[in-house]
C-alpha positions as CSV (number, residue, x, y, z in Angstrom):
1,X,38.2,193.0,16.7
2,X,38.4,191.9,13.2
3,X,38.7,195.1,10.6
4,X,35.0,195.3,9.0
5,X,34.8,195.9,5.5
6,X,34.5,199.7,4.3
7,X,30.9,200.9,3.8
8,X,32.0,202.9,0.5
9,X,34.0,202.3,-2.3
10,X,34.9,206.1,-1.9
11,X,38.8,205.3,-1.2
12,X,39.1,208.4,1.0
13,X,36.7,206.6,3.5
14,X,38.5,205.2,6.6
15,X,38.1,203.9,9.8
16,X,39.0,205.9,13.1
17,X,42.7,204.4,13.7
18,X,43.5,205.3,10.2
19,X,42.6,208.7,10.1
20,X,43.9,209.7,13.2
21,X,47.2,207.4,13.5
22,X,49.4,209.9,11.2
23,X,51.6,212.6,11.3
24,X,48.8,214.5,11.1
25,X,46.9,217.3,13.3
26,X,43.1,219.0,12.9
27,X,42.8,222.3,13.5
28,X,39.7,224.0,14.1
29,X,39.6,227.8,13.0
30,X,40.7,229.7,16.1
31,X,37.0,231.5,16.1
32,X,35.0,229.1,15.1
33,X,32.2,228.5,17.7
34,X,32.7,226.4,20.6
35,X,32.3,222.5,20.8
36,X,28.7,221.9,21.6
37,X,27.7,218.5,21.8
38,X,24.9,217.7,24.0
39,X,24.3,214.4,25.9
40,X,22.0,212.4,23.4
41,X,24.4,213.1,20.9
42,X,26.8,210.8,23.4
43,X,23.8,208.7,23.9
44,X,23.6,208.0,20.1
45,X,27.0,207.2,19.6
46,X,26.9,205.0,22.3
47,X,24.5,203.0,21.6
48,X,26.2,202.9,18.2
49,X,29.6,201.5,19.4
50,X,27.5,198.7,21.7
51,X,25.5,197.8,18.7
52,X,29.0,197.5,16.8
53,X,30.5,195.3,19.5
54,X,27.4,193.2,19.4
55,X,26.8,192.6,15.4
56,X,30.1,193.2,13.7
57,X,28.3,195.8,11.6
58,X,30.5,198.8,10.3
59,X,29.1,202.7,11.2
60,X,29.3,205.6,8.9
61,X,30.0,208.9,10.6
62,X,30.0,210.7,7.4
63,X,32.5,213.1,5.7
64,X,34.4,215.4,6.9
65,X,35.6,218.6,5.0
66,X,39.0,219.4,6.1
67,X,41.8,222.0,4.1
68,X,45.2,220.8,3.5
69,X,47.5,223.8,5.0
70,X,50.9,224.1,3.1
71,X,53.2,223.1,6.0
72,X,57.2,222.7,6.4
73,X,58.1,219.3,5.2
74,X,59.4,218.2,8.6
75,X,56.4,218.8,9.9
76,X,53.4,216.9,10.4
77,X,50.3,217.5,8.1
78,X,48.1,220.8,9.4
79,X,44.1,219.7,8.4
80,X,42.0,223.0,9.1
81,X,38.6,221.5,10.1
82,X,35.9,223.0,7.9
83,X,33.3,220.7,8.6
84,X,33.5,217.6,11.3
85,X,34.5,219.9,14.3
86,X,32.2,218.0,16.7
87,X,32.5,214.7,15.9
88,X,36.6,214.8,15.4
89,X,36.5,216.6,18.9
90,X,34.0,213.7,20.3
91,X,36.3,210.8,19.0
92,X,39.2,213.0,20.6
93,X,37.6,212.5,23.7
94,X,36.4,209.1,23.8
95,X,40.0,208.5,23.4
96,X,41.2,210.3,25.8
97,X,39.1,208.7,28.5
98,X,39.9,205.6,27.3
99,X,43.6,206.2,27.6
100,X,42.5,207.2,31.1
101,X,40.8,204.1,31.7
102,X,43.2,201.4,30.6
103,X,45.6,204.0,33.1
104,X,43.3,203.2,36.2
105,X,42.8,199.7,35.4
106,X,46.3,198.8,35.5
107,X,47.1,198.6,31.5
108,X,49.1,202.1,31.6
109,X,51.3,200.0,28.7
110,X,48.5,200.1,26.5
111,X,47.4,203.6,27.9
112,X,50.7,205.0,27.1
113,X,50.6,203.2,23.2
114,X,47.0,204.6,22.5
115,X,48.4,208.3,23.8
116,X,51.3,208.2,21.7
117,X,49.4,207.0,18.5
118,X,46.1,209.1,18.5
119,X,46.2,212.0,20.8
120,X,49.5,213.3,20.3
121,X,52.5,213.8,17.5
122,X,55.3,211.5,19.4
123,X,57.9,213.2,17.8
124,X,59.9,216.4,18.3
125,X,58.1,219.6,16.3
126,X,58.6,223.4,15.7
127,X,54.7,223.7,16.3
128,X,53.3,225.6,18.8
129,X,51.8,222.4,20.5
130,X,51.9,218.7,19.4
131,X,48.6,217.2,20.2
132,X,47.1,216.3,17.7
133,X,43.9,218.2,18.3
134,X,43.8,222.1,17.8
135,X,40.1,223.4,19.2
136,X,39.4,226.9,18.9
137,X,39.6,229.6,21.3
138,X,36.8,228.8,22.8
139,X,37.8,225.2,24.3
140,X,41.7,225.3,24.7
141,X,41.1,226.1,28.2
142,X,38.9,222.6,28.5
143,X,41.3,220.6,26.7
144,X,44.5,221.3,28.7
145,X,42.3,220.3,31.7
146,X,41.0,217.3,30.1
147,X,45.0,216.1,29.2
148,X,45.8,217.1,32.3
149,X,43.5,214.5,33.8
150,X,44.5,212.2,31.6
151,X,48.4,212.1,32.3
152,X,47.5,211.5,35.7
153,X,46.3,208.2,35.4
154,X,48.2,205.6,37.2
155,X,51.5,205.0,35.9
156,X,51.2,206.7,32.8
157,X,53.7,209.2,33.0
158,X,56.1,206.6,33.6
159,X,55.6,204.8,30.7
160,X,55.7,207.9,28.5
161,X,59.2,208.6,29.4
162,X,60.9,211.5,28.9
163,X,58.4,212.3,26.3
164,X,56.5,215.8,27.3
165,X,52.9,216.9,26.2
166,X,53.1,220.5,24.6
167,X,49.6,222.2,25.3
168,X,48.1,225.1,23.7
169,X,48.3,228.2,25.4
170,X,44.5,228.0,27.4
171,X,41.7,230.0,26.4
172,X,38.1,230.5,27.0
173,X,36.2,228.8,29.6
174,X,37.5,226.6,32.2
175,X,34.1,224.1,32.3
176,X,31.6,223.6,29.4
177,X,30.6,221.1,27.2
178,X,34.1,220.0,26.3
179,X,35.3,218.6,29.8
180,X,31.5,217.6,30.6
181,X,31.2,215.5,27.7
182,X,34.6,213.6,28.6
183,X,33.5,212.9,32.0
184,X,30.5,211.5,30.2
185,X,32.6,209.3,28.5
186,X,35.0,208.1,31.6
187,X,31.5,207.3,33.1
188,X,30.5,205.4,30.4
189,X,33.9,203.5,29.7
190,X,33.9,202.7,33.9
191,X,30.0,201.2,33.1
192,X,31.3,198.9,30.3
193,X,34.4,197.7,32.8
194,X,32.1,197.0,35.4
195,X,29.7,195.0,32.9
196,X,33.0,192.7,31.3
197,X,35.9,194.0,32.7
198,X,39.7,194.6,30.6
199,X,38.2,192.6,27.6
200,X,35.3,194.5,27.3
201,X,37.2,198.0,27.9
202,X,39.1,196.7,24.7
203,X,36.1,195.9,22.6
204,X,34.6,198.8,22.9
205,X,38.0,201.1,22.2
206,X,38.8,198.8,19.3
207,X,35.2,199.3,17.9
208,X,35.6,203.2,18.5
209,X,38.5,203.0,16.4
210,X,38.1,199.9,13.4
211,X,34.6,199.3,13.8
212,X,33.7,203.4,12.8
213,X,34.5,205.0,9.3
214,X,34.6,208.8,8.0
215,X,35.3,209.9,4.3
216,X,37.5,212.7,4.1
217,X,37.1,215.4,2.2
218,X,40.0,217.7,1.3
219,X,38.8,220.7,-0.3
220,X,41.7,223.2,-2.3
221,X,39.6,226.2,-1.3
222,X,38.4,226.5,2.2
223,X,35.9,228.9,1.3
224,X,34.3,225.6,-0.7
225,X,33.5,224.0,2.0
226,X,30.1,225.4,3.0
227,X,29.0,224.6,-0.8
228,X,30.0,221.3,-0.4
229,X,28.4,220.2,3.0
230,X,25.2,221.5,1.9
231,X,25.2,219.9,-1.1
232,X,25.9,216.8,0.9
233,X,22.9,217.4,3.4
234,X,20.4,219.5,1.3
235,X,17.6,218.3,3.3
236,X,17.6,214.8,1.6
237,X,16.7,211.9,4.4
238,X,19.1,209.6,3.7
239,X,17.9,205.8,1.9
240,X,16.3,203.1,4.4
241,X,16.3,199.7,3.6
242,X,12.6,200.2,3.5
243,X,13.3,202.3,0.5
244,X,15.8,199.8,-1.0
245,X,13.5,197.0,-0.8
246,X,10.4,198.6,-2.1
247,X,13.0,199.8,-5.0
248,X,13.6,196.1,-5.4
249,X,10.6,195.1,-5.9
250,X,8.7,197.4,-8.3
251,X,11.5,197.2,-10.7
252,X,9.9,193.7,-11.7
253,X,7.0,195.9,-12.8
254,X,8.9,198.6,-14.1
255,X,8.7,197.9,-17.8
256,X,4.9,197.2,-17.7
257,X,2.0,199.7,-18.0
258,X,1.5,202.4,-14.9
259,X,-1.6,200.9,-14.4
260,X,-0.4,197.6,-13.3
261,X,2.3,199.0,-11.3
262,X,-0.4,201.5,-9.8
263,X,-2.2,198.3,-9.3
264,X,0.2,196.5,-7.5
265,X,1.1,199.6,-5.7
266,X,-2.5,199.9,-4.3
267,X,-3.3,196.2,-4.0
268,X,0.3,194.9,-2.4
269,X,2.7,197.4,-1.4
270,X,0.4,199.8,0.0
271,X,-1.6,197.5,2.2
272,X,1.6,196.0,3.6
273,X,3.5,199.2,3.7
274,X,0.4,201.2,5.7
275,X,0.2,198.2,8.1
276,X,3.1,199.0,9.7
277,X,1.7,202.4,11.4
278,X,0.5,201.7,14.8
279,X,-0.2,204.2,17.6
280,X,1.4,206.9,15.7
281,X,4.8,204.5,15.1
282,X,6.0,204.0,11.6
283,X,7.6,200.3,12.2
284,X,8.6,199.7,8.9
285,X,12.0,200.3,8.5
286,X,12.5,198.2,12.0
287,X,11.2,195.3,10.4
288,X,13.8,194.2,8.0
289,X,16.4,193.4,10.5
290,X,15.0,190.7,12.4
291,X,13.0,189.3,9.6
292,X,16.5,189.0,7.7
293,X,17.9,187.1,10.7
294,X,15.3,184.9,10.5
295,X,16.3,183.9,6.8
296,X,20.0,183.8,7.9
297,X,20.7,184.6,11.7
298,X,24.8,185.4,10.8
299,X,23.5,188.3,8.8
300,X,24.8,191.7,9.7
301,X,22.4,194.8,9.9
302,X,23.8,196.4,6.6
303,X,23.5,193.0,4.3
304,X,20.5,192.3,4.9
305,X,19.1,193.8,2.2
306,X,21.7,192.3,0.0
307,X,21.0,188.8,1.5
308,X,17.2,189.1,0.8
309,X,17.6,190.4,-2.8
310,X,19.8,187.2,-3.3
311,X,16.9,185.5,-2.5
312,X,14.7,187.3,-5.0
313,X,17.0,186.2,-7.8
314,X,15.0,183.4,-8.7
315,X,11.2,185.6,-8.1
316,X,9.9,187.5,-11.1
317,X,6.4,189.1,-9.5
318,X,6.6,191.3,-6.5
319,X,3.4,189.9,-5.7
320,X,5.2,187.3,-4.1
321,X,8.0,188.6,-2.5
322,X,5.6,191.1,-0.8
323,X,3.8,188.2,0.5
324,X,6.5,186.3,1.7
325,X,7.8,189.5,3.6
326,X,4.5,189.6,5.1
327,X,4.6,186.2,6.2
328,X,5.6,187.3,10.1
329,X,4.3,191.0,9.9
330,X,1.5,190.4,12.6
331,X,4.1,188.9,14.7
332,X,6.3,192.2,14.8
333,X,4.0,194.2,15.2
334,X,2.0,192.4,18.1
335,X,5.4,192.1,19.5
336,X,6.2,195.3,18.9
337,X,2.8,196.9,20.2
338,X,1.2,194.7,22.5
339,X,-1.4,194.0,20.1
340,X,-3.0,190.4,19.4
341,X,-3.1,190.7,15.5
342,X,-2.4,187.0,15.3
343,X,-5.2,185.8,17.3
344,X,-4.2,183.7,19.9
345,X,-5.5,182.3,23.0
346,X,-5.7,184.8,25.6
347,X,-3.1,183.0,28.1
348,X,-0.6,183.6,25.2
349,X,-1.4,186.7,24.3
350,X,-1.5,187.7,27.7
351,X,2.5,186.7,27.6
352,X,3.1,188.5,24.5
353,X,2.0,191.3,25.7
354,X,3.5,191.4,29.1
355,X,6.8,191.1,27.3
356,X,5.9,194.1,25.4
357,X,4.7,195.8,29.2
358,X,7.8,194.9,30.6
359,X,10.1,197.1,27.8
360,X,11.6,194.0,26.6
361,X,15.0,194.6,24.1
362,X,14.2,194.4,20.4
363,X,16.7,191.8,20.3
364,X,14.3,188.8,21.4
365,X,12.4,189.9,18.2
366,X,14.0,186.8,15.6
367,X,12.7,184.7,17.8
368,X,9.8,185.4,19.0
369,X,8.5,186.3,15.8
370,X,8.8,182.4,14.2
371,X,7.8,181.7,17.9
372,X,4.3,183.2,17.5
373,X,3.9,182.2,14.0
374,X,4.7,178.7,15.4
375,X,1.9,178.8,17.8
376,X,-0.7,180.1,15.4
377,X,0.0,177.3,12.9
378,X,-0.1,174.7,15.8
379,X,3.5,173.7,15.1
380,X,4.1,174.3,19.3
381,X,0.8,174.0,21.7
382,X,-0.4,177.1,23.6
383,X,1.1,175.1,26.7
384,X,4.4,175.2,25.2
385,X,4.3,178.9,23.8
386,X,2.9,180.1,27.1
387,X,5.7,177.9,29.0
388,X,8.6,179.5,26.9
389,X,7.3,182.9,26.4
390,X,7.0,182.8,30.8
391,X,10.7,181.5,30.4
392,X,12.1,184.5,28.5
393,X,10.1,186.6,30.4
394,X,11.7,185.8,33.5
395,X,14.9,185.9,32.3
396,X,14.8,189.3,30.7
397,X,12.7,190.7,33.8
398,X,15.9,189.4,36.3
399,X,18.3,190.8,34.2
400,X,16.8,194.0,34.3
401,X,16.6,194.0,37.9
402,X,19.7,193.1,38.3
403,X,20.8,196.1,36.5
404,X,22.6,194.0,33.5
405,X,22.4,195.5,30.4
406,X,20.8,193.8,27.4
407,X,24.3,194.2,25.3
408,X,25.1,190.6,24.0
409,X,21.6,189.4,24.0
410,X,21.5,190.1,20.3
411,X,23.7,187.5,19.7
412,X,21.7,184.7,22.0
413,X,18.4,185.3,20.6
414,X,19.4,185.8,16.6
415,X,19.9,182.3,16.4
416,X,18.1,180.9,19.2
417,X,15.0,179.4,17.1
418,X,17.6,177.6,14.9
419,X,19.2,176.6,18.2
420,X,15.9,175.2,19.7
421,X,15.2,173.3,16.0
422,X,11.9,175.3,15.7
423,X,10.7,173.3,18.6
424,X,11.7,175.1,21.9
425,X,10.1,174.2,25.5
426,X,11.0,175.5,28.4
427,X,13.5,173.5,29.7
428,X,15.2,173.9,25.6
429,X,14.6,177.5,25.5
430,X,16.8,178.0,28.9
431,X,19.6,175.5,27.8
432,X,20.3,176.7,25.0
433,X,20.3,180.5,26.3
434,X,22.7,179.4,29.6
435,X,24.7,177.5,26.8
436,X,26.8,181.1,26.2
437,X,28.6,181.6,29.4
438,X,29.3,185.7,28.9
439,X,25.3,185.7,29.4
440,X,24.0,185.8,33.4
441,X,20.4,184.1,34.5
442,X,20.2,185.7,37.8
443,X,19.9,183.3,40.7
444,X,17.1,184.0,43.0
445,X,19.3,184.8,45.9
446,X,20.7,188.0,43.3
447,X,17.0,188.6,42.1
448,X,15.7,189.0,45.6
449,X,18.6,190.7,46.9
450,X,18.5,193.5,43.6
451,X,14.8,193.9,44.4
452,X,15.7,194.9,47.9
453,X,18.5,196.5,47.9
454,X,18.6,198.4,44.1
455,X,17.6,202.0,43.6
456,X,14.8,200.7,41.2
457,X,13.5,203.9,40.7
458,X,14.2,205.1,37.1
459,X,14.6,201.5,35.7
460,X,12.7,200.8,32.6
461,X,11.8,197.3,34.2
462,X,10.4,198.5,37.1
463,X,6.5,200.1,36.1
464,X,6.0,196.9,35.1
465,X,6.9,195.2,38.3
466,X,4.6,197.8,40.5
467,X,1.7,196.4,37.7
468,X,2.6,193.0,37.9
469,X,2.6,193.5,41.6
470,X,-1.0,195.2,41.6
471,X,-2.7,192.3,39.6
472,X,-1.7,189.7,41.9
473,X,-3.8,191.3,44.5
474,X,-6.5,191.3,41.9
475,X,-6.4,194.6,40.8
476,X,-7.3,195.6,37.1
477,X,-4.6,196.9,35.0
478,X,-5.7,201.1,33.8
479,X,-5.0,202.5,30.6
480,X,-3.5,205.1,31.5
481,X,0.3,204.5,32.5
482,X,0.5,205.0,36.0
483,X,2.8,207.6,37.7
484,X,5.3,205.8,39.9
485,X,5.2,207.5,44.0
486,X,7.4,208.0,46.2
487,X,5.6,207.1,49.6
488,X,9.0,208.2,51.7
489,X,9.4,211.5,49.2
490,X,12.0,212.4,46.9
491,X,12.1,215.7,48.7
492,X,10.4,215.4,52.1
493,X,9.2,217.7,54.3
494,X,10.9,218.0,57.8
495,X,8.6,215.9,59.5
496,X,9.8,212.7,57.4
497,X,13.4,213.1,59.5
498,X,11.4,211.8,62.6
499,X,11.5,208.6,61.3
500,X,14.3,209.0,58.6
501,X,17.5,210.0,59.0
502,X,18.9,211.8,55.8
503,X,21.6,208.7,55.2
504,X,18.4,206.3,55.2
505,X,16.9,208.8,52.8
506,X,19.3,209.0,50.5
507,X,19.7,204.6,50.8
508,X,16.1,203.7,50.5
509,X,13.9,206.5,48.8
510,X,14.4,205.4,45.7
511,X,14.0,201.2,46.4
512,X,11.2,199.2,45.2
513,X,9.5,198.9,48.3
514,X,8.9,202.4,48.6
515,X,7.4,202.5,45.4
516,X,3.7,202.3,44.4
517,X,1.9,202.8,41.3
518,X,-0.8,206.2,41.2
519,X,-2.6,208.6,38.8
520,X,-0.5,211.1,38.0
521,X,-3.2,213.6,39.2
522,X,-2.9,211.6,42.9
523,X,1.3,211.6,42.4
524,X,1.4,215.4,42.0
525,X,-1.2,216.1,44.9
526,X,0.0,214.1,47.5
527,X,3.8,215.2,47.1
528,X,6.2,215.5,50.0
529,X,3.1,215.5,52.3
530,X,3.8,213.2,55.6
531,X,2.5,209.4,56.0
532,X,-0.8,210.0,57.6
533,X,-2.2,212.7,55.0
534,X,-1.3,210.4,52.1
535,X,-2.4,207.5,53.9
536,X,-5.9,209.0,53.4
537,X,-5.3,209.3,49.9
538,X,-3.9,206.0,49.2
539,X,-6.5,204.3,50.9
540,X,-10.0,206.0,49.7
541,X,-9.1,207.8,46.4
542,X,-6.5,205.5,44.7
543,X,-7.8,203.2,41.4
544,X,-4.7,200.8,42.2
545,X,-5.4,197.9,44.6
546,X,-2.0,197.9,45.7
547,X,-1.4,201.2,46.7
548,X,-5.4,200.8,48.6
549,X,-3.7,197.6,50.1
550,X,-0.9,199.1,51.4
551,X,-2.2,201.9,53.3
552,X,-5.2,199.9,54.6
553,X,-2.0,197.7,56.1
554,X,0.5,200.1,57.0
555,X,-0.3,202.4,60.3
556,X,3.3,204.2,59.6
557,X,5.7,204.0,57.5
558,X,9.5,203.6,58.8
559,X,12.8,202.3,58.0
560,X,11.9,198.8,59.9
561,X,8.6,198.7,57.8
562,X,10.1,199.8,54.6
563,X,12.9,197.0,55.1
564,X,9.8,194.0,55.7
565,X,8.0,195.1,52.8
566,X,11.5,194.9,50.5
567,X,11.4,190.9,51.9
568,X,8.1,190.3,51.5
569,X,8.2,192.0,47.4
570,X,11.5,190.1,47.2
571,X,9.5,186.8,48.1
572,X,6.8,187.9,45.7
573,X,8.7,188.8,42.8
574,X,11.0,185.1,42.8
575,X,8.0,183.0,42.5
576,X,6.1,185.4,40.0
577,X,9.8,185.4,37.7
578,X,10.6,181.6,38.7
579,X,14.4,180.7,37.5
């Protein structure tokens, strides 16, 4: 991937491959407490890399406070880790499984070059270990499993040579956070090979290592360090965008009398500002993104703000800068909500919202934002705004269900209004999206065969489909959110095995058609109870239709019967998401 520009001007900040590529090792103090990361951390940096791979945008991991040890010229540069222990551990690991990965792939080339250049000093040393990683006591034991693992990847040895891994002598706990947080990211590194294969293995890797930067901090006294990351994170939340543009703005005013910039406080910013808290949600700082990519939809996240100030230049009143941001605020926020702030037609609200139902990606927000807008100014018919918003709807609700992740749609829909000339219709609006070939439209043969065969169960997508379901047999959508049940249990009793076997258990508990929406109060009574008492249930005490319908039909349920109702929801599901 192409090198982003640094975030700083601090010229200590660098990106991963940088830091790390030296002659240089980290060493964290041999009692400091154990690595500790827990699995939303991973989750967050995750989702960080993917967003990285999918808008070019650079990520700040902060600064790390390290102490320069005096060290024997020969030898490579000893960094004492003051501060940074976790996340220079957590890049340690990430590379690691990727090194791994490329191994098992068939790239142990590449596997072998990464190894020698981040995770290890390829040179001979009088140091008691040349990785380039030192953990404390606590995690030695972890890591020497972890490399262990690692240099048995497929070929790998052989392309290393005659060069030999010096471990630390192992110590503390075998298992803990350390090894499970590196089969976390081998799992997560096999998910993005599956999803695009080598190339995408390599996009991610390179955006761990170019696309991520850290300022480092080298402190004379280690005893400083302390001071200095708390005077670095003394409970200040760091500056939004939200923050920089209202900054923007009210220093038009900020010559002139506090009473006109309490005024325009009070009768602007304010009203426009506390609009954007709906439902206990403070959407305001979500806003800027896809409102700057309607401006300019090649705009990174972080110059945005920078593009839109551009465009201030020329305005002199924040009067009318706060009006032209509020030009598509209803639209986000119906979008965002499932509201009808705009006031359309009920047909097309009814689409807006079932895109909001549905957990639809933020992504599709630049254009269905102008979309909406569009529609209310009778630049498109309802017709049409119904017909594409059905379109996109169906797409998003296939991919889901076909377990395809929404990474790359950013790049689709960022541009897809200027794509469609302001004037989509369906048959447009799907052109231009099967235009990028790297993006999949389900065929119905996939769609049918994911909604019978996929453990749905879990998916974000699929309380929507149980609803959707449910209102085609004419029942009323509640307001509460329905609990999802299991009718052959997650845990059933013995009696279920008369029908079941456990290897059909294990296949088909968790498919949508044995799936139905309840009350949670219903969901937690019923259990693991066997067919007939829950039949009972189902049929006189359930508020959905659905679940009513299905026991009024269904005498016993069984592996035959569960397979016939996976066809018939298949059949369902193609015409209600028509390609």
């Amino acid at each position: 991937m192409p090198k982003p520009n640094r975030l700083t001007n601090n010229s200590d900040e660098a990106d991963i491959s940088t830091l790390i590529s030296g002659d240089v090792i980290f060493a964290v103090p041999y009692f400091q407490r154990a690595y500790k990361w827990k699995p939303e951390k991973l989750k967050h940096l995750e989702e960080d890399i993917l967003a990285i791979v999918d808008t070019g945008e650079m990520h700040f991991l902060g600064a790390v406070i390290l102490h320069g040890r005096d060290h024997n010229p020969s030898d490579p540069g000893l960094f004492e880790v003051i501060d940074g222990q976790q996340r220079i551990t957590t890049i340690f690991l990430y590379i690691a499984a990727t090194v791994r990965t490329l191994a098992d792939i068939g790239d142990p080339s590449e596997a072998a070059s990464l190894f020698l250049k981040y995770l290890v000093i390829n040179r001979d040393t009088k140091l008691i270990s040349n990785l380039k990683l030192h953990p404390g006591k606590e995690d030695r034991a972890q890591l020497n499993h972890v490399l262990t693992h690692v240099l048995q990847g497929k070929g790998l040895k052989e392309k290393l040579g005659s060069f030999t891994a010096k471990f630390l002598p192992s110590s503390g706990k075998d298992v803990g956070p350390l090894r499970n947080n590196y089969k976390s990211a081998l799992k997560f590194l096999k998910h993005e090979y599956d999803q695009g294969g080598a190339e995408r293995v390599l996009s991610v890797y390179s955006t761990l290592l170019q696309g991520m930067s850290l300022v480092q901090i080298d402190v004379s006294d280690p005893t400083n360090g302390p001071k200095i990351f708390d005077s670095l994170n003394s409970r200040q939340e760091p500056m939004t965008i939200g923050d920089l543009v209202r900054n923007e703005i009210f220093s038009r005013v900020a010559s002139q009398p506090p009473s006109d910039i309490e005024y325009v406080d009070q009768n602007y910013w304010q009203p426009f500002y506390e609009k954007f808290k709906q439902g206990g949600k403070d959407l305001f700082d979500s806003y800027f993104f896809p409102y700057g990519l309607i401006q300019n939809p090649n705009i990174p996240k972080a110059e945005v703000y920078g593009t839109l100030r551009d465009q201030w230049k020329a305005i002199p009143d924040p009067q009318t800068i706060i009006e032209a941001l509020g030009r598509f605020q209803d639209a986000f926020i119906d979008i965002a909500c499932g509201t009808n702030r705009m006031g359309h037609s009920k047909p097309v609200a009814n689409r807006f919202k079932s895109l909001w139902r549905s957990q639809s990606p933020s992504s599709i927000y630049p254009f269905l934002m102008p979309l909406s807008k569009a529609v209310q100014e009778k630049v498109l018919s309802d017709l049409v705004g119904q017909e594409v918003l059905e379109t996109i709807e169906s797409f998003l609700v296939r991919r889901a269900v076909c377990g395809i992740e929404p990474t790359g749609l950013h790049a689709v829909f960022k541009r897809l209004w200027l794509d469609c000339e302001g004037k989509p219709t369906r048959e447009r609006t799907k052109r231009e999206i099967t235009k990028y070939k790297t993006i999949a439209w389900p065929k119905d043969e996939d769609f049918k065969e994911a909604i019978r065969r996929r453990a749905l169960y879990g998916v974000g997508v699929t309380r929507y489909l149980l609803m959707e379901y449910d209102v085609s047999l004419g029942g009323d959508t509640p307001k509460d959110i329905p609990w999802i049940e299991h009718i052959l249990p997650e845990t059933p009793a013995k009696q279920w095995y008369k029908s079941f076997s456990k290897e059909q258990h294990h296949d088909q508990k968790d498919l949508l058609a044995n799936l139905i929406p309840l009350s949670q109060k219903m969901n937690t009574s019923v259990s693991n109870k066997q067919y007939s008492e829950k039949r009972e249930r189902y049929r006189k005490d359930s508020m959905f239709k659905s679940a009513r319908a299905f026991a009024d039909k269904i005498a016993d349920w069984t592996p035959e019967r569960l397979e016939k109702r996976a066809v018939e929801l298949a059949d369902w599901a193609v015409k209600r998401w028509q390609d």
